[in-house]
Backbone as a printed PyTorch tensor [residue, N CA C, xyz], in Angstrom:
tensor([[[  0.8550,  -1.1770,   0.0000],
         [  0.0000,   0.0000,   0.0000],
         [  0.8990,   1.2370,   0.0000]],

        [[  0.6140,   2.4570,  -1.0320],
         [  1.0650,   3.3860,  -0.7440],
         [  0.7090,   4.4250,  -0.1370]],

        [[  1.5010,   4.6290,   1.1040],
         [  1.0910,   5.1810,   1.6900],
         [  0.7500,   6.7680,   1.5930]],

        [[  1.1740,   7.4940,   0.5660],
         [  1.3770,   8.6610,   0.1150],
         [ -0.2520,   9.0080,  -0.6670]],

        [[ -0.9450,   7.7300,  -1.0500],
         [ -2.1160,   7.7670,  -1.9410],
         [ -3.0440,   7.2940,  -1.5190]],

        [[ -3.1610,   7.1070,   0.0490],
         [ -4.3730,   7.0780,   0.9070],
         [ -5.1880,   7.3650,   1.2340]],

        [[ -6.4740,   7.5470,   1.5890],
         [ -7.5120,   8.5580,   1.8940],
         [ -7.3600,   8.7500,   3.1850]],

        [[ -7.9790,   9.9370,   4.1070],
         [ -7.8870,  10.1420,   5.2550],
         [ -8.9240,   8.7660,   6.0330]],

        [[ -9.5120,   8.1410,   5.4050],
         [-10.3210,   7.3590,   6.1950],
         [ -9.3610,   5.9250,   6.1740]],

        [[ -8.8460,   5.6740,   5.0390],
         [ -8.0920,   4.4660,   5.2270],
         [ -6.9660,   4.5490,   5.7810]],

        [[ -6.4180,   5.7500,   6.2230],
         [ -4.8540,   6.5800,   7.5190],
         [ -6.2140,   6.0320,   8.9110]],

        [[ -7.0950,   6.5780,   8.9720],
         [ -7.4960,   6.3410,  10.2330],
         [ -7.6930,   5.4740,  10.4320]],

        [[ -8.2710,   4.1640,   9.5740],
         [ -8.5780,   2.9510,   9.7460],
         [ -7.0270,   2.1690,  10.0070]],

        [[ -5.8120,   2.7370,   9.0290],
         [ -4.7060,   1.7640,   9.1800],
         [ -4.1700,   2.3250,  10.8770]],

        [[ -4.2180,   3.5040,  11.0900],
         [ -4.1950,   4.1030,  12.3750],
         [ -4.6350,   3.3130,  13.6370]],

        [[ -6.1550,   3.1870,  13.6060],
         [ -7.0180,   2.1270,  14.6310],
         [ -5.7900,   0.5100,  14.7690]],

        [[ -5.7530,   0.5480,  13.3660],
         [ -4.8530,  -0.7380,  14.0900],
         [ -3.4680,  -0.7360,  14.4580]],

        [[ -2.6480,   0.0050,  13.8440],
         [ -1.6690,   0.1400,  14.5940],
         [ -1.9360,   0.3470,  16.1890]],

        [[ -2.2040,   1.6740,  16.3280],
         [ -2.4060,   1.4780,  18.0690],
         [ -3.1810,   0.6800,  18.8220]],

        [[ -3.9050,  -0.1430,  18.3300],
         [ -4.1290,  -1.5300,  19.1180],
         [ -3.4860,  -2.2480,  19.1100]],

        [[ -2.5550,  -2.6870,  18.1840],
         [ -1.0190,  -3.1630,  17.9200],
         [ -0.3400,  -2.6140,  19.0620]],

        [[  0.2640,  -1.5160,  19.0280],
         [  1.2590,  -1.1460,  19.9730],
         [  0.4520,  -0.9190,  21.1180]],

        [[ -0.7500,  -0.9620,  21.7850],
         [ -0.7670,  -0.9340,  23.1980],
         [ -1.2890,  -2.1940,  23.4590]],

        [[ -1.6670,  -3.0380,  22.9290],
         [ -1.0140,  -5.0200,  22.9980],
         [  0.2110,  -5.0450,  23.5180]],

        [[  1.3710,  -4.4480,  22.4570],
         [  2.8880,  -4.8670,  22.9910],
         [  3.0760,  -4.0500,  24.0810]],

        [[  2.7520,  -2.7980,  24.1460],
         [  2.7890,  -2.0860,  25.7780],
         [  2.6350,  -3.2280,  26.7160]],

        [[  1.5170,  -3.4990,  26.5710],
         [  0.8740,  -4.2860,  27.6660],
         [  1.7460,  -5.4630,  28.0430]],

        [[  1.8960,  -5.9340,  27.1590],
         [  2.8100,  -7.4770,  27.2100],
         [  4.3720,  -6.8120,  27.6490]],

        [[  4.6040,  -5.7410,  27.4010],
         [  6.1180,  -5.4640,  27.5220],
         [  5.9160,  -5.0280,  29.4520]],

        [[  4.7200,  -4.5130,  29.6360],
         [  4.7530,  -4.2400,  31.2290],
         [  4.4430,  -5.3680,  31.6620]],

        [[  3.8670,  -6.3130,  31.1130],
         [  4.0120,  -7.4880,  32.1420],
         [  5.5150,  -8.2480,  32.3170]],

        [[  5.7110,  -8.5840,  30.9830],
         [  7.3650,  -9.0350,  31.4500],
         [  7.9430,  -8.3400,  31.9800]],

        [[  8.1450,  -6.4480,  32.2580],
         [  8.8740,  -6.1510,  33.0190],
         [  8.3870,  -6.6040,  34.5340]],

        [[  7.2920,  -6.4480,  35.0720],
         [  6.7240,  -6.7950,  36.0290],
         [  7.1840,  -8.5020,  36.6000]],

        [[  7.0660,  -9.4430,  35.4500],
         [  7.5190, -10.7810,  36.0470],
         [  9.1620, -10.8190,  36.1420]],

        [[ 10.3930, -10.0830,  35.2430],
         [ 11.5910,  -9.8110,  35.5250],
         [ 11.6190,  -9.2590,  37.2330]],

        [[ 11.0850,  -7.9170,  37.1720],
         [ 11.5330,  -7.3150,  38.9470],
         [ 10.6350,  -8.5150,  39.4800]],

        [[ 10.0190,  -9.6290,  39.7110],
         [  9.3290, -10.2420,  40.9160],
         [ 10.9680, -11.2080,  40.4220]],

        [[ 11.0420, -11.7620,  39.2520],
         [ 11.8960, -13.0280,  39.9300],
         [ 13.0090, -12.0870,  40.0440]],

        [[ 13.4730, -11.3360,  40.0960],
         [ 14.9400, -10.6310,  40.4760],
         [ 14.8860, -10.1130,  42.0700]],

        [[ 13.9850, -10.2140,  42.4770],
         [ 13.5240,  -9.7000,  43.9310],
         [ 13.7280, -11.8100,  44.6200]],

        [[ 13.0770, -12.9020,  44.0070],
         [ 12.7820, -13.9510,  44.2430],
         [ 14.5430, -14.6310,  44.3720]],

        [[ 14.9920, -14.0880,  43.1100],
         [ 16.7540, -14.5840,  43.3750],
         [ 17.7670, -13.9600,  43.9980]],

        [[ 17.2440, -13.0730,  44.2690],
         [ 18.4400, -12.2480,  45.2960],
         [ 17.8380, -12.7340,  46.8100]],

        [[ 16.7150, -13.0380,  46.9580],
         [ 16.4450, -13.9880,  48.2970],
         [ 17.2440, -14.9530,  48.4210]],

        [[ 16.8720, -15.7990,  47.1760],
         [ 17.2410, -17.0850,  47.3600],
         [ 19.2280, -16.9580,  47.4380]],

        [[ 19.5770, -16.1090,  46.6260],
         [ 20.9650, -16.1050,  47.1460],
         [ 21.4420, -15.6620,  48.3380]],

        [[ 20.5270, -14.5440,  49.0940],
         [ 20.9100, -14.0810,  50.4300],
         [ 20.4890, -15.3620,  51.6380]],

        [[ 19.5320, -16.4370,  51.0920],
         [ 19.1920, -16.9990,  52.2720],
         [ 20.3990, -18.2450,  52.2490]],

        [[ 20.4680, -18.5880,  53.9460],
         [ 21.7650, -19.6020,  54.6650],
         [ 21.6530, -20.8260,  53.9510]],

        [[ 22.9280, -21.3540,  53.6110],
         [ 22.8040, -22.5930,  52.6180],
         [ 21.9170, -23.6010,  53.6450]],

        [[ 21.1240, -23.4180,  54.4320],
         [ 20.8360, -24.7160,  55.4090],
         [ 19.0300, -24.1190,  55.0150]],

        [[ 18.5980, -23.5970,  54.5160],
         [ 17.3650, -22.9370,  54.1100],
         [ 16.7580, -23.3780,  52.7930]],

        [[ 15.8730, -24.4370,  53.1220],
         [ 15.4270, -25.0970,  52.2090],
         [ 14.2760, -24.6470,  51.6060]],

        [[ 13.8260, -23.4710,  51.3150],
         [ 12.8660, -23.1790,  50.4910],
         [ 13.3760, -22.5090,  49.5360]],

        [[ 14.5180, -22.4860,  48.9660],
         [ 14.6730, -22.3840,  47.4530],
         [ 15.3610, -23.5620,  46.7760]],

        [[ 15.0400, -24.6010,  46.0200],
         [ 16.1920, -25.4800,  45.8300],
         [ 16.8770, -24.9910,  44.3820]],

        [[ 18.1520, -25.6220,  44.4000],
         [ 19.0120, -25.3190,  43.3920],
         [ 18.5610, -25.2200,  41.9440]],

        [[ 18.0280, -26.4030,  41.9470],
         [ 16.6460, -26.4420,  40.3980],
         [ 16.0490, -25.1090,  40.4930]],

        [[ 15.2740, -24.8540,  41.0150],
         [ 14.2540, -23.5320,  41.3920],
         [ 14.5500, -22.3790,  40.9710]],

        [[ 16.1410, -22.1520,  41.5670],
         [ 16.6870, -21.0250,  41.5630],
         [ 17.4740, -20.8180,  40.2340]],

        [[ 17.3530, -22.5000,  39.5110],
         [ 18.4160, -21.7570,  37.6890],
         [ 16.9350, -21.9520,  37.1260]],

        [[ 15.7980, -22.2160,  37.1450],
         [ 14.8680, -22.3450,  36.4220],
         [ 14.0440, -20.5920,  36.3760]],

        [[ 14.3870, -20.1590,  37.7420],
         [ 14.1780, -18.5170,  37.5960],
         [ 15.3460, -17.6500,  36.7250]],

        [[ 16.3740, -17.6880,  37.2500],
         [ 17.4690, -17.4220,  36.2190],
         [ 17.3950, -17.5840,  34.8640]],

        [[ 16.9840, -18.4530,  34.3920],
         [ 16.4470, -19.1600,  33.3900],
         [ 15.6660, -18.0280,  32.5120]],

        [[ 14.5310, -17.7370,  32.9950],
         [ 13.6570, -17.2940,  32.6280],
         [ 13.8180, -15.8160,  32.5200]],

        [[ 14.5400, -15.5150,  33.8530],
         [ 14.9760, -13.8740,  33.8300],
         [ 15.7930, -13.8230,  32.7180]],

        [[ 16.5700, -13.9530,  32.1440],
         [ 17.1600, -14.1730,  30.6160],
         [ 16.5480, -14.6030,  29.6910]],

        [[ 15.4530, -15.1830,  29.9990],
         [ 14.5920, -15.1080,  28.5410],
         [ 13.8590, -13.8250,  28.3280]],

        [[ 13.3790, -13.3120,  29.4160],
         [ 12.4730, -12.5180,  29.5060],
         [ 13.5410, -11.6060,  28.9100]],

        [[ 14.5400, -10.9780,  29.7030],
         [ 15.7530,  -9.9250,  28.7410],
         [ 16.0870, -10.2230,  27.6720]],

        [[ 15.9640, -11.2360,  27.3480],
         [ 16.4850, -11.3640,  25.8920],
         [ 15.2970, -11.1510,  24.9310]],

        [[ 13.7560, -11.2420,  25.2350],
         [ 12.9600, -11.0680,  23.9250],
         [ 12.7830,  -9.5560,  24.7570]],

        [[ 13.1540,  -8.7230,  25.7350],
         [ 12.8790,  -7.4230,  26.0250],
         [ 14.2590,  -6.7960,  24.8850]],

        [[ 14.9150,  -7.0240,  25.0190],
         [ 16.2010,  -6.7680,  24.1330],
         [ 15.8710,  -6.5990,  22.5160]],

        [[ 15.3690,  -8.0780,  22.5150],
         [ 15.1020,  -8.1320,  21.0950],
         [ 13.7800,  -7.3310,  20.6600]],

        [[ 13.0040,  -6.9990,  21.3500],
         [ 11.4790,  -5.9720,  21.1000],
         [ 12.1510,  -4.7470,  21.1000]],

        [[ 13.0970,  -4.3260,  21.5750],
         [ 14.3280,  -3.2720,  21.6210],
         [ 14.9030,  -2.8600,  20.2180]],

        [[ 15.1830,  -3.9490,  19.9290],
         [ 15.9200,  -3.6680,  19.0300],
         [ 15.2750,  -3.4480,  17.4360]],

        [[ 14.1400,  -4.2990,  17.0740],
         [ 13.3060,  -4.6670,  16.5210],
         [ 12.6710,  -2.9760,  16.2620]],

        [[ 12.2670,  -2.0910,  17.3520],
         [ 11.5420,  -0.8890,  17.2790],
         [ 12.2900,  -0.2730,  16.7490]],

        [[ 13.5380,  -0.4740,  17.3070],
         [ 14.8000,   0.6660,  16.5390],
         [ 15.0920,   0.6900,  15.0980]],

        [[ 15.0400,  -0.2650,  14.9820],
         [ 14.9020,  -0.6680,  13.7750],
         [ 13.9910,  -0.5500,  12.3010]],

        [[ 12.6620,  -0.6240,  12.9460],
         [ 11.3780,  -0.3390,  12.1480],
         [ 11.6060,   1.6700,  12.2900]],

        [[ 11.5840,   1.7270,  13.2190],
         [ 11.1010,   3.0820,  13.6410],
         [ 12.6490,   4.2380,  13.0830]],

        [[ 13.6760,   4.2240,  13.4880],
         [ 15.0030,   4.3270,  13.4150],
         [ 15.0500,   5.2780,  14.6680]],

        [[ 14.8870,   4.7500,  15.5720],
         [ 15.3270,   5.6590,  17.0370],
         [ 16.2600,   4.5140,  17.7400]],

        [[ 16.9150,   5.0870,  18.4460],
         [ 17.8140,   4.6880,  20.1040],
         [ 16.9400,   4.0990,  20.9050]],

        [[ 16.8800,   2.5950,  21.3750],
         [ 16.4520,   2.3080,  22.1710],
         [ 17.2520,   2.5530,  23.4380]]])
C-alpha cells in the first residue's frame, strides 16, 4: 500500500490498528517487566538466604534465572526490533 495515496479514512482505519497493535505490545512489555523485577527480587532472596534454608532449591533457583534471561532477551530483542522499524535509540 502506498502510503502517500491514501484517503484520510483508510490513515485512520490503518491508524485504529496500529495502536491496538502497539498498546497489545505495551501491555505485554509491562508485564514481562513486572515478572523480571518479581523473579529478580525472588533470586536475590534465594541467594541471600543460609545454605541450610530449604525453600529455594538449586533447580528452582536456575529455572528462575532461566527465565529472567529469557524474559531480557525477547525485552532486548522488542528493543531492538523498534529501533529498527522506527530508526530511534532504544
Amino acid at each position: 500500500m502506498n502510503m502517500k495515496n491514501i484517503t484520510p479514512l483508510e490513515r485512520a482505519s490503518l491508524n485504529a490498528t496500529i495502536h491496538t497493535a502497539r498498546m497489545a505490545l505495551c501491555e505485554s512489555i509491562q508485564e514481562m517487566v513486572q515478572t523480571m523485577i518479581e523473579l529478580q527480587v525472588l533470586i536475590e532472596d534465594a541467594e541471600k538466604a543460609p545454605p541450610e534454608c530449604a525453600m529455594y532449591d538449586p533447580e528452582m533457583l536456575a529455572k528462575m534465572k532461566e527465565e529472567e534471561r529469557s524474559i531480557m532477551k525477547t525485552l532486548s530483542n522488542i528493543a531492538s526490533l523498534v529501533e529498527t522499524q522506527s530508526g530511534i535509540c532504544a
